[in-house]
N, CA, C and O atoms as a GROMACS GRO file, in nm:
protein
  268
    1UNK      N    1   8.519  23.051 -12.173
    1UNK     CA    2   8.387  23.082 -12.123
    1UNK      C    3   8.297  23.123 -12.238
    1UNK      O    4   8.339  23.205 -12.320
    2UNK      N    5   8.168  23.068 -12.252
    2UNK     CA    6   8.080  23.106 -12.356
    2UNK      C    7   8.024  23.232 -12.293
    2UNK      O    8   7.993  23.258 -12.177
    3UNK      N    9   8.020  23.327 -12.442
    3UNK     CA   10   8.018  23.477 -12.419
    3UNK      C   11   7.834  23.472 -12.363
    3UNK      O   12   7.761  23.383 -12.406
    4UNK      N   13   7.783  23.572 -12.273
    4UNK     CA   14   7.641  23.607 -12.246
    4UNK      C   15   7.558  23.707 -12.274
    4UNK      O   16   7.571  23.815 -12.217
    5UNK      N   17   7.497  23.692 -12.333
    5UNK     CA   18   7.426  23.843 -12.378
    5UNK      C   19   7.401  23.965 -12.264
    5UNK      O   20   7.352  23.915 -12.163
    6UNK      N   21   7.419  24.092 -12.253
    6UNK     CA   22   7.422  24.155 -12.172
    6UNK      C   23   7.250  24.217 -12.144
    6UNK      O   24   7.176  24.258 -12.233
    7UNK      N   25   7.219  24.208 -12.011
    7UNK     CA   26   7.073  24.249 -11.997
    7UNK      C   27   7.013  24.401 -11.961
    7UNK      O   28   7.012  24.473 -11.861
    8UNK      N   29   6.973  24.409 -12.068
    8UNK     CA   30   6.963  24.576 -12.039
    8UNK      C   31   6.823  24.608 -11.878
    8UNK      O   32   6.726  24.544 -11.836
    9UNK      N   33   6.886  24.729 -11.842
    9UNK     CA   34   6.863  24.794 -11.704
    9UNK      C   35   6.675  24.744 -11.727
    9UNK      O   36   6.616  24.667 -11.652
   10UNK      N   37   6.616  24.810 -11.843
   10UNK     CA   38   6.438  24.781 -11.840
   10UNK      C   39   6.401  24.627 -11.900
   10UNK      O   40   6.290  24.583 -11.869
   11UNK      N   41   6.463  24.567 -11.960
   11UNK     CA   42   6.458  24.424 -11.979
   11UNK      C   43   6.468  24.410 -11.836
   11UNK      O   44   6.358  24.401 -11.780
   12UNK      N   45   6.582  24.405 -11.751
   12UNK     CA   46   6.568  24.346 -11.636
   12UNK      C   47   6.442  24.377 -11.537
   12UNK      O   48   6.368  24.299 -11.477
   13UNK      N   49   6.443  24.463 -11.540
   13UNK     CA   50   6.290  24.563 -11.427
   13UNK      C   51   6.141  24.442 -11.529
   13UNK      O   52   6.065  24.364 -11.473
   14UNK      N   53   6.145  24.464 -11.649
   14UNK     CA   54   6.053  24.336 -11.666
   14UNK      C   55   6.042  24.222 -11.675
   14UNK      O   56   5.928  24.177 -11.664
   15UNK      N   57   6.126  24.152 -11.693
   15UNK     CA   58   6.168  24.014 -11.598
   15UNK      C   59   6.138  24.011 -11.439
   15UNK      O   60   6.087  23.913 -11.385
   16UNK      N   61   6.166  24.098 -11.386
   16UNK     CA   62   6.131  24.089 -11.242
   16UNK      C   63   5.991  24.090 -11.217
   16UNK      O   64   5.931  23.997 -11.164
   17UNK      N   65   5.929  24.215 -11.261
   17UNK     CA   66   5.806  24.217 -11.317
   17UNK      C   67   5.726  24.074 -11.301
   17UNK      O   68   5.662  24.022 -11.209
   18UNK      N   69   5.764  24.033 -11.444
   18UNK     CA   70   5.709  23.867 -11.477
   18UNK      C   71   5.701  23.778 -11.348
   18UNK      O   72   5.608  23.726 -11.288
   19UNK      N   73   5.816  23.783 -11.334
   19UNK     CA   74   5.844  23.710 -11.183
   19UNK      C   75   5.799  23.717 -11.031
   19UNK      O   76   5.813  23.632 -10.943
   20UNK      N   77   5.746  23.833 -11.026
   20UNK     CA   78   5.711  23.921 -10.894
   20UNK      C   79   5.543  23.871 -10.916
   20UNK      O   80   5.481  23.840 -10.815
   21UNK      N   81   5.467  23.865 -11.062
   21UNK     CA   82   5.330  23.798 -11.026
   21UNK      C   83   5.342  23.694 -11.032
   21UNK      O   84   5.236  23.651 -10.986
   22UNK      N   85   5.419  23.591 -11.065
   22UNK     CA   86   5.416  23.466 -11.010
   22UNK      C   87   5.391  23.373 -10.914
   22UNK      O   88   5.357  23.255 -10.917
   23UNK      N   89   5.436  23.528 -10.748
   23UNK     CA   90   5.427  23.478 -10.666
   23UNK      C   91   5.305  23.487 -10.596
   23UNK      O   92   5.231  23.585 -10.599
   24UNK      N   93   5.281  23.368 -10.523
   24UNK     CA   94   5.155  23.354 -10.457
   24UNK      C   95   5.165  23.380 -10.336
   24UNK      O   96   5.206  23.290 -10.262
   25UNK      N   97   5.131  23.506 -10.282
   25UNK     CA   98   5.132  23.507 -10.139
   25UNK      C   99   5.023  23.458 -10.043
   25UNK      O  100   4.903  23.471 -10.065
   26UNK      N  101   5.079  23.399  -9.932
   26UNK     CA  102   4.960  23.287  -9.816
   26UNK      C  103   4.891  23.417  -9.796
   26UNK      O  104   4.926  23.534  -9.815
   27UNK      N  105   4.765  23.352  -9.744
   27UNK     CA  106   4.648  23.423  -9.690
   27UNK      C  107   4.668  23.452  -9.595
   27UNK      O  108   4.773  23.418  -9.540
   28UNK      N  109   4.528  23.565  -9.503
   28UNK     CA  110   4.570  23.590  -9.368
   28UNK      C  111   4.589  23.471  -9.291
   28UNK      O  112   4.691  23.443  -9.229
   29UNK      N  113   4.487  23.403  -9.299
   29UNK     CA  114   4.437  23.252  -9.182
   29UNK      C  115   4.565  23.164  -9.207
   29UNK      O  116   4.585  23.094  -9.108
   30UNK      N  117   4.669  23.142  -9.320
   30UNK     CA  118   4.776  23.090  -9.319
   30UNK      C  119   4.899  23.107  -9.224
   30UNK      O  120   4.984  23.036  -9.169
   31UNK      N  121   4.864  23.242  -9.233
   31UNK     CA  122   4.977  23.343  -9.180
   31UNK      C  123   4.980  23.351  -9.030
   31UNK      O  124   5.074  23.355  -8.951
   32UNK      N  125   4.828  23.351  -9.011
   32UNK     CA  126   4.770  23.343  -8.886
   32UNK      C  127   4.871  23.232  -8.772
   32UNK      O  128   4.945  23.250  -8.676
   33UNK      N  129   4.804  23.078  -8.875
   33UNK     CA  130   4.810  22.971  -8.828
   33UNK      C  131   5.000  22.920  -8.838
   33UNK      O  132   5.054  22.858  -8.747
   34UNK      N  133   5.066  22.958  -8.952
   34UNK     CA  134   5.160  22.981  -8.929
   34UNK      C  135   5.229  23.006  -8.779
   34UNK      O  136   5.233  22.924  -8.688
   35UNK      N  137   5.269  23.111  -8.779
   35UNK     CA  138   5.314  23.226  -8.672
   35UNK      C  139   5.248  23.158  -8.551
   35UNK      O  140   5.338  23.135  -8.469
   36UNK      N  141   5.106  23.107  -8.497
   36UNK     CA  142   5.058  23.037  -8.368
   36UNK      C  143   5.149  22.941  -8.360
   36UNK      O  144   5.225  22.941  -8.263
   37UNK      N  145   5.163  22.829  -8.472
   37UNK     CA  146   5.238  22.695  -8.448
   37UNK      C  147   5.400  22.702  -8.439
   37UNK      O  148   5.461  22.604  -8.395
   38UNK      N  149   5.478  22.833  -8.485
   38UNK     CA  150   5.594  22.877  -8.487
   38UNK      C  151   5.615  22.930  -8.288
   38UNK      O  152   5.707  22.918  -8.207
   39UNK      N  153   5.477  22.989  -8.280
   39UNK     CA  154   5.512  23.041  -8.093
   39UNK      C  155   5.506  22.926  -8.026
   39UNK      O  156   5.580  22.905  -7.930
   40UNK      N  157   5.395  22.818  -8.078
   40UNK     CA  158   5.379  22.688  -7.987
   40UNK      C  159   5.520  22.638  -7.994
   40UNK      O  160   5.580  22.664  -7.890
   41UNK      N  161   5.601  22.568  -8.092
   41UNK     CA  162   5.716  22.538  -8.123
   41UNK      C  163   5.849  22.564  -8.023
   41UNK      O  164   5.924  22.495  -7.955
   42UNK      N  165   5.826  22.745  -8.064
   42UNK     CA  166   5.952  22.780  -7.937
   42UNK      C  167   5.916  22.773  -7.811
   42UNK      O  168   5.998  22.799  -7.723
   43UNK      N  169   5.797  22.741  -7.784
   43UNK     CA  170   5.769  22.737  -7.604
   43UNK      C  171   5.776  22.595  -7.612
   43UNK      O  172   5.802  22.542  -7.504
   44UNK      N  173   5.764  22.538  -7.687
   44UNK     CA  174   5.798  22.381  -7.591
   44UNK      C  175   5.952  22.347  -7.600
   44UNK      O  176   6.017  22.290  -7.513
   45UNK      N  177   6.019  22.409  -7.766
   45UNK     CA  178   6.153  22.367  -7.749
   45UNK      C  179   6.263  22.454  -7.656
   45UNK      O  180   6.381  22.418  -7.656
   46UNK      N  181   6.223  22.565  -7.580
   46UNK     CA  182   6.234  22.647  -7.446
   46UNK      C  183   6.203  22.555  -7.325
   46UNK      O  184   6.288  22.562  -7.236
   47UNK      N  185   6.137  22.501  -7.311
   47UNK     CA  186   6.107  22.414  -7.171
   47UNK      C  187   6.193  22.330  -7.211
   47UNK      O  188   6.297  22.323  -7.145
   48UNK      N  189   6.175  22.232  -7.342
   48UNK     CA  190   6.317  22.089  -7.362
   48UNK      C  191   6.424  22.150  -7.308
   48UNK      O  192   6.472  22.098  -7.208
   49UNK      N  193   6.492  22.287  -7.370
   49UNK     CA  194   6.633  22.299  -7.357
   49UNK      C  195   6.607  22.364  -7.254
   49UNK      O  196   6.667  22.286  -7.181
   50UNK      N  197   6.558  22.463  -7.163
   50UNK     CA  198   6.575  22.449  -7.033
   50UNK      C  199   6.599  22.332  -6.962
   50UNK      O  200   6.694  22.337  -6.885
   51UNK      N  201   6.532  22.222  -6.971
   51UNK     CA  202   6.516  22.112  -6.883
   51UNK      C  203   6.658  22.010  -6.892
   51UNK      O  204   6.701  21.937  -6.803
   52UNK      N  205   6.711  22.030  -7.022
   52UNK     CA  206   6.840  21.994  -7.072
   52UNK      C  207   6.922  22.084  -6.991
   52UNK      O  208   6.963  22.014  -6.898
   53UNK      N  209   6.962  22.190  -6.979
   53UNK     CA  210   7.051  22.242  -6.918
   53UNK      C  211   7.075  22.238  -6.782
   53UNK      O  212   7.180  22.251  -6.719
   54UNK      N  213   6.918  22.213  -6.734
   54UNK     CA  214   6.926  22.202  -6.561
   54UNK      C  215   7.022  22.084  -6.556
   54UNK      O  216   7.139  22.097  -6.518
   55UNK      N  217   6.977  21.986  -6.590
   55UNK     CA  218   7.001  21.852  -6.610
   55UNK      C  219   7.139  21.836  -6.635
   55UNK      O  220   7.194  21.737  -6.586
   56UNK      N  221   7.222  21.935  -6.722
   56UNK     CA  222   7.376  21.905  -6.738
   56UNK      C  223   7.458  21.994  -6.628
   56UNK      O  224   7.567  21.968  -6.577
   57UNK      N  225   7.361  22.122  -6.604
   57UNK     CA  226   7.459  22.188  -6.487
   57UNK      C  227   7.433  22.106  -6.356
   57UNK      O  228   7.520  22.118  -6.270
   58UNK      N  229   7.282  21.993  -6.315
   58UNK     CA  230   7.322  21.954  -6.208
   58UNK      C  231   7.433  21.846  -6.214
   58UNK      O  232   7.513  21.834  -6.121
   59UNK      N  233   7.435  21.765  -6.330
   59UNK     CA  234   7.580  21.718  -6.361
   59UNK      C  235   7.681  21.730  -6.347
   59UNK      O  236   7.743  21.647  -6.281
   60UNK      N  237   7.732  21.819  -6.394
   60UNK     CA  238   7.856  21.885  -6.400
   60UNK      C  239   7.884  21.934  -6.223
   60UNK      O  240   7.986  21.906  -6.159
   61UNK      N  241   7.782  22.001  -6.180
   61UNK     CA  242   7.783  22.003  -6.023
   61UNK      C  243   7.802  21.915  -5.947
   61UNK      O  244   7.857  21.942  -5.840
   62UNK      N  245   7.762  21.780  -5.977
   62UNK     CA  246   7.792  21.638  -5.887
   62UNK      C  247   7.890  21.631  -5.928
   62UNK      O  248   7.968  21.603  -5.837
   63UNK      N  249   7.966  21.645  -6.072
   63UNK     CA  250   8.082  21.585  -6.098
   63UNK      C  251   8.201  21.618  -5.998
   63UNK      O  252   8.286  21.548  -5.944
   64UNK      N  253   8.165  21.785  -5.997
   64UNK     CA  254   8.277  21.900  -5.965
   64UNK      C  255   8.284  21.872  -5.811
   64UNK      O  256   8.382  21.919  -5.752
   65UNK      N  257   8.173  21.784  -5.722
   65UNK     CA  258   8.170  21.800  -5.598
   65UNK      C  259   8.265  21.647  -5.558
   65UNK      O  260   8.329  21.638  -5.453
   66UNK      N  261   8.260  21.548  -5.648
   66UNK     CA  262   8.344  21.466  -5.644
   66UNK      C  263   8.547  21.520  -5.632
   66UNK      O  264   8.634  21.500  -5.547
   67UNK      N  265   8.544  21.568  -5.723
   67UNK     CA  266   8.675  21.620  -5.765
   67UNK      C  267   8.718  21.661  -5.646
   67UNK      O  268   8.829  21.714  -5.635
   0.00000   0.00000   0.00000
């Protein structure tokens, strides 16, 4: 294994530093619009898989009434 230089405790805290303004955080209206299209999302894929499940338990119910 090639040996690694060891990173001292305040070298590291400024590296993070460096790194921590790098990041660009979304705006409100992103965040906004985000989070709306994330609630739209689970309410329709809530009705699909409801509508899926009716659909396999009335299945499974015709099956079971055969048997």
């Amino acid at each position: 294994m090639a040996e690694q230089k060891k990173t001292s405790p305040a070298e590291f805290l400024r590296q993070v530093q460096t790194e921590a303004r790098k990041v660009v955080w979304p705006t409100r209206e992103e965040t906004v619009r985000t989070a709306i299209f994330v609630f739209i999302l689970m309410l329709i894929l809530s009705v699909f898989f409801l509508g899926v499940d009716t659909l396999f338990s009335a299945v499974v119910r015709w099956l079971l009434t055969i048997a």
